[in-house]
C-alpha positions in Angstrom: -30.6 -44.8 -111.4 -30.8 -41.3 -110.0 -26.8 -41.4 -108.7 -25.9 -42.0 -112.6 -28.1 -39.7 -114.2 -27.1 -37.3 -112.0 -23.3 -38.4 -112.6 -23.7 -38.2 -116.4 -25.1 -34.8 -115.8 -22.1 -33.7 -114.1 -19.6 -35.6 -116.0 -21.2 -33.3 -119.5 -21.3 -30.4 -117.6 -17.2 -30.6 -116.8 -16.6 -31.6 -120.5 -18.0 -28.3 -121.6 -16.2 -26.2 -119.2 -13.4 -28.0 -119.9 -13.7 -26.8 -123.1 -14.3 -22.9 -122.5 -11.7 -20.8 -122.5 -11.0 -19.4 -118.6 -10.8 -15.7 -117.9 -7.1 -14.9 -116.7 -7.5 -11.2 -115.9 -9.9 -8.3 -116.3 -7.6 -5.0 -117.5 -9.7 -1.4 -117.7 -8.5 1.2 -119.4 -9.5 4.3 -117.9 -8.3 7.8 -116.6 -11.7 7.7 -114.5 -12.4 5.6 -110.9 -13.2 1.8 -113.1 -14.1 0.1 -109.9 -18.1 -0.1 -111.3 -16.8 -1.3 -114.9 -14.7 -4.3 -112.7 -18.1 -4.7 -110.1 -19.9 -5.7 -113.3 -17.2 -7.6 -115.2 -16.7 -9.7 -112.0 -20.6 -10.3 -112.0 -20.5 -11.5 -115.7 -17.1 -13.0 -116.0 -15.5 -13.8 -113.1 -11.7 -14.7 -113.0 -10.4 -18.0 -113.6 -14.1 -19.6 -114.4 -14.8 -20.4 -117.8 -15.7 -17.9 -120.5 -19.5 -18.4 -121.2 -21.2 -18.0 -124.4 -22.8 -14.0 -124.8 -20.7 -13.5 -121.4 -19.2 -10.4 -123.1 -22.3 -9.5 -125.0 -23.8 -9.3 -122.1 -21.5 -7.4 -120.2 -20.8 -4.7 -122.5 -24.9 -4.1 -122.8 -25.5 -3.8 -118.6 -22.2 -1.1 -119.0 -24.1 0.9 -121.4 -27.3 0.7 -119.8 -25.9 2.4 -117.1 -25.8 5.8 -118.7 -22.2 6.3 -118.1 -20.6 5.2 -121.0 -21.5 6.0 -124.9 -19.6 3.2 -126.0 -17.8 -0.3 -124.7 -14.9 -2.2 -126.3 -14.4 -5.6 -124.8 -11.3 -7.3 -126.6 -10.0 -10.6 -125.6 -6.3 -11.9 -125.4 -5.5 -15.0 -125.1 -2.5 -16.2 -123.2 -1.4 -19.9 -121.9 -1.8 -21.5 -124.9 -5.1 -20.1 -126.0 -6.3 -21.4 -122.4 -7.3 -18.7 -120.9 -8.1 -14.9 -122.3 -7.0 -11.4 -120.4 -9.9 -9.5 -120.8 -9.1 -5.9 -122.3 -12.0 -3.2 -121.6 -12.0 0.2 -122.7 -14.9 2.7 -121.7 -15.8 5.4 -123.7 -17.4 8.0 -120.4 -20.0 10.6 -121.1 -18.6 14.1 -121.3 -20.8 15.9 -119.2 -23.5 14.6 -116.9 -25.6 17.7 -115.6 -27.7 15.3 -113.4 -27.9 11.8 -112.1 -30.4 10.4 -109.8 -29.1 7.7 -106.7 -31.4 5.2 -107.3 -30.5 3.0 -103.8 -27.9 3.6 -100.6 -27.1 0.4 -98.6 -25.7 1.0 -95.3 -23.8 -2.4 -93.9 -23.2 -2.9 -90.3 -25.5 0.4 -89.5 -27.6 -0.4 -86.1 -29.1 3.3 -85.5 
């Protein structure tokens, strides 16, 4: 009983995915360093899994709550038949930051 519940379960879950578009690629558009804007775009969509509802609601909100960016556009291509999507972001930076506060520093590998 438990093997085709849990069978069933699985078998829905792959139907719905199946029916999600998959994230291709993840393109910034930036004359700044974008490697946080693709660290948080990974997180929230990752490449070649499929594209989950508020996904890119979600991502463009924890990119503004950073405090580096007064605005977000998130614009989705798709490509392969309608497949998969190339994800298009383009960052709006704020001007001039007179402060900033680290909030954490992680050191990997330090023994000392």
């Amino acid at each position: 009983m438990l093997t085709t519940v849990l069978a069933l379960s699985l078998s829905l879950i792959a139907s719905q995915a199946a029916d999600k578009s998959r994230v291709n690629r993840i393109f910034v558009e930036s004359p700044y360093n974008a490697s946080i804007i693709f660290e948080y775009a990974n997180a929230a969509i990752p490449e070649d899994q499929p594209l989950e509802d508020g996904a890119i609601d979600c991502l463009a909100s924890e990119l503004r709550s950073t405090g580096l960016f007064n605005d977000v556009r998130i614009k989705l291509r798709p490509v392969a038949d309608g497949r998969k999507v190339d994800v298009d972001i383009t960052p709006t930076w704020v001007q001039q930051r007179e402060s900033f506060a680290v909030e954490e520093i992680v050191f990997d590998g330090f023994t000392g």
